[in-house]
C-alpha positions in Angstrom: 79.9 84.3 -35.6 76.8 84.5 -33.8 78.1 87.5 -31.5 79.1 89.6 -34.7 75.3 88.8 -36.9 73.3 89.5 -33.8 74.6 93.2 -33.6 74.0 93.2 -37.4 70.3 91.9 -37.6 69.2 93.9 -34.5 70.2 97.0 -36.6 68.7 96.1 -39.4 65.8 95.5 -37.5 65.6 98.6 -36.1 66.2 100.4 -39.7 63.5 99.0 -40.7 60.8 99.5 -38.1 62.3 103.4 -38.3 61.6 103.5 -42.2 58.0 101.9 -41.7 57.3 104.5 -38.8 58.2 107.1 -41.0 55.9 106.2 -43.7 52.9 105.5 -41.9 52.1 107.6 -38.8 49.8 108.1 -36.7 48.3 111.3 -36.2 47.6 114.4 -33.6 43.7 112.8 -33.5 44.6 108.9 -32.7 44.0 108.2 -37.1 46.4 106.1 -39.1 47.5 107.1 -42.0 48.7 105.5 -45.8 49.0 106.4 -49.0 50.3 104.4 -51.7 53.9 104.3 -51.5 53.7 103.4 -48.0 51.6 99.5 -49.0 53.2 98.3 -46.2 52.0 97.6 -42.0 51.1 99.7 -39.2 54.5 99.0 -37.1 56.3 100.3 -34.4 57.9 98.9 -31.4 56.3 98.2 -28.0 59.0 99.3 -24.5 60.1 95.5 -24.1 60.9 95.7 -28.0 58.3 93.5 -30.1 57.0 94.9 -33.2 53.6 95.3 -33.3 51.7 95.6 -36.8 48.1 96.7 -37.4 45.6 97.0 -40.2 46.9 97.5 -43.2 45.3 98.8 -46.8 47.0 98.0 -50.2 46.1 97.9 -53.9 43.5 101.0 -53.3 42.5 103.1 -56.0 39.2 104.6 -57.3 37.0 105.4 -60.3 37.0 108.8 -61.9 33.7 110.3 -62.0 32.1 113.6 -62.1 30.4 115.7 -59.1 26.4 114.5 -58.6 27.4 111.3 -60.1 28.9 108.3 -57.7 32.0 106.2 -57.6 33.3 103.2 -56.5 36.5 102.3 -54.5 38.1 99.6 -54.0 41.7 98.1 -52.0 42.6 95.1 -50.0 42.4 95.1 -46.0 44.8 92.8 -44.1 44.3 92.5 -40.1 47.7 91.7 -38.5 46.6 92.3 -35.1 46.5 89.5 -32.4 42.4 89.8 -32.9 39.4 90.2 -35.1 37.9 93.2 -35.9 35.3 94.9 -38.1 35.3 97.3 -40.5 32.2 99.6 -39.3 32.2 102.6 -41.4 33.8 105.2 -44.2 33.8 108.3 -44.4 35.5 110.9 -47.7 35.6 114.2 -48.3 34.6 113.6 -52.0 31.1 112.5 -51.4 28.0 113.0 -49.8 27.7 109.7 -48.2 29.9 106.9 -48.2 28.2 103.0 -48.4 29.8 99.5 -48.1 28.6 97.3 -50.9 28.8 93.4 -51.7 27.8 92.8 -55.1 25.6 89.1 -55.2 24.4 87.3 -57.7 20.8 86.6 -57.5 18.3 84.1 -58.4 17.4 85.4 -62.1 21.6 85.8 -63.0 21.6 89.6 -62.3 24.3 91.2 -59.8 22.4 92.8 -57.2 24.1 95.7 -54.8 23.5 94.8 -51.2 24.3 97.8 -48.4 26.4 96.1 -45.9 26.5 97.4 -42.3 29.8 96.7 -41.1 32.5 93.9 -42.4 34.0 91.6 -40.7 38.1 91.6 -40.8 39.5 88.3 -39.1 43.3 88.3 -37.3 45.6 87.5 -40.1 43.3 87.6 -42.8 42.3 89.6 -45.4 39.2 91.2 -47.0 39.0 92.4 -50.4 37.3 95.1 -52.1 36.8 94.1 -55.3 35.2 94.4 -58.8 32.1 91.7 -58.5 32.4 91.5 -54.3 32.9 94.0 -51.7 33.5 97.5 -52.4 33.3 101.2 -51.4 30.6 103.3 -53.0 30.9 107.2 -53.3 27.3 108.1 -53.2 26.5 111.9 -55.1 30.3 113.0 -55.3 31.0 116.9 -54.4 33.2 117.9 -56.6 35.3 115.8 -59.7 36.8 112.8 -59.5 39.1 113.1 -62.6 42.3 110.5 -63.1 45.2 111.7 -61.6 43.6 112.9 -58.8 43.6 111.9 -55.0 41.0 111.8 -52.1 41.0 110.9 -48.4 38.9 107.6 -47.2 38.5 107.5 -43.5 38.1 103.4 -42.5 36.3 103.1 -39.1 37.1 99.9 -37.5 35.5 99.0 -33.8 38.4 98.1 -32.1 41.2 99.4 -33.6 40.1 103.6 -34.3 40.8 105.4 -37.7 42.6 104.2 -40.5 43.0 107.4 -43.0 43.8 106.4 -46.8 44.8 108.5 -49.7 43.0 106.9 -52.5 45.1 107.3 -56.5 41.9 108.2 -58.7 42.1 106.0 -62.3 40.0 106.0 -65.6 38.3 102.3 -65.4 
């Protein structure tokens, strides 16, 4: 029994790891890249055979808005590699500047924007981006952001390179 399922779950295995490699790539320049049907890990398969997995994005999508004006995006990072990392920039096409925001509440009961530097991303954890916490603001947009549409988020992480994102634009 054992000689027949092994044969059987090795292939399956390797479908698998095929598919995912498929769907997210990396590219000519080093990057990552996801969109949203992909939702799933960085994988592929090291020359003694392990998978390996990476940094992964899911539930991203942004808020329409027009050009001048600014936006907010926001997903959910998961770090499945054997160590920490940190989360130390963005960059888009679709805005002038790109900021990393945590939203606090401060003494008086108002929600106060603080600019955050970089954000930590733990092994096996995950950081969310969130209405009301952490999240990606467009700062002076360069053209429409109109529901329906899609823009590229380059995620900079220190030890790990590029991680490109194609982001699903909604109507909040």
């Amino acid at each position: 029994m054992k000689k027949v399922l092994l044969p059987i779950l090795t292939g399956m295995l390797f479908l698998i790891v095929l598919v995912l490699s498929i769907l997210v790539y990396k590219d000519k320049t080093g990057n990552y890249s996801q969109n949203q049907s992909t939702m799933d890990d960085i994988c592929g398969i090291t020359d003694d055979g392990a998978v390996v997995t990476g940094i992964r994005a899911n539930n991203f999508w942004g808020k329409a808005g027009l050009k001048g004006d600014n936006s907010e995006i926001y997903l959910i990072l998961h770090n499945r590699f054997a160590e920490d990392d940190v989360l130390v920039g963005i960059s888009s096409n679709a805005a002038k500047s790109v900021e990393i925001h945590l939203s606090q509440m401060v003494v008086d009961g108002a929600m106060k924007m603080i600019i955050q530097e970089s954000v930590a991303l733990p092994q096996n954890r995950k950081v969310e981006f969130v209405p009301g916490s952490f999240h990606i603001m467009l700062i002076n947009l360069t053209r429409d952001l109109n529901s329906g549409d899609e823009t590229l988020l380059t995620l900079h992480f220190q030890n790990q390179g590029n991680l490109a994102v194609i982001i699903p634009i909604k109507d909040w």
